[in-house]
C-alpha positions in Angstrom: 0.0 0.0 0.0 1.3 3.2 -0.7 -0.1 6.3 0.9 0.9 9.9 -0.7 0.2 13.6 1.5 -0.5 16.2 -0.9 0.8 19.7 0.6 3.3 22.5 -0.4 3.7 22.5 3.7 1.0 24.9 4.9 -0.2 23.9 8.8 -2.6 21.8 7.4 -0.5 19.6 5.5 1.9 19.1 8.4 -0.9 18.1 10.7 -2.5 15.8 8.1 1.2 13.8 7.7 1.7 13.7 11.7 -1.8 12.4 11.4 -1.1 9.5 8.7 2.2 8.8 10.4 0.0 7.9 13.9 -2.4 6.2 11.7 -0.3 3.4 10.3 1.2 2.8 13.4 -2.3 2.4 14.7 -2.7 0.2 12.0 -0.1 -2.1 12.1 0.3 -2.3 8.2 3.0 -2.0 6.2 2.6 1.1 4.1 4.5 3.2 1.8 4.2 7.1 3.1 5.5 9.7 0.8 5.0 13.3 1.3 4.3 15.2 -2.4 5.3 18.8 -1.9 5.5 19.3 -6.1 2.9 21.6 -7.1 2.9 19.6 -11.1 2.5 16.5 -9.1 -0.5 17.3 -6.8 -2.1 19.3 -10.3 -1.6 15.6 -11.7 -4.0 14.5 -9.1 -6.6 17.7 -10.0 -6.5 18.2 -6.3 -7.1 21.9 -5.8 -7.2 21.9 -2.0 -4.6 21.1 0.3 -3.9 18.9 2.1 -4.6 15.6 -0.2 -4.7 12.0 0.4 -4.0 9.5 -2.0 -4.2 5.8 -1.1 -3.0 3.6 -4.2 -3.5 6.1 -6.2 -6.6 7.5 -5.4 -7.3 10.7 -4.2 -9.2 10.1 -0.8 -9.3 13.4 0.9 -8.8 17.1 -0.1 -8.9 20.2 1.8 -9.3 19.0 5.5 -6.9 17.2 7.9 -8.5 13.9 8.2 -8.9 12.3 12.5 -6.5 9.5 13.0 -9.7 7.0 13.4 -10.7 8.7 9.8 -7.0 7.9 8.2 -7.3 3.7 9.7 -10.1 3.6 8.4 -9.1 4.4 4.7 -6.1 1.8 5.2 -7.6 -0.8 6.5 -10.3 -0.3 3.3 
């Protein structure tokens, strides 16, 4: 599983990697966590408001930073 967070590094986007990091801990999966801080990249996505989520490719979340309850819950599909 790989699990991208779409940001240029406002508040948000910090708080929505902190979040995912706590998450897959929670989780106890292995996932692939990449941070995407390339505006071309997150345009690739058509995500317009930060912060993103993208779980195997697919945009999850945009614009908020998800609960850590909210981000297991994605993972564990």
């Amino acid at each position: 599983m790989k699990i991208e967070v779409l940001g240029t590094g406002c508040k948000k986007c910090t708080e929505l990697e902190a979040v995912v990091k706590q998450a897959i801990a929670k989780s106890g999966k292995f996932v692939q966590l990449e941070k995407v801080d390339d505006i071309m990249k997150i345009m690739e996505y058509q995500v317009v408001s930060t912060p993103g989520l993208v779980i195997d490719g697919k945009v999850v979340s945009t614009g908020k930073v998800l609960s850590i309850d909210e981000v297991v819950a994605l993972i564990n599909g």
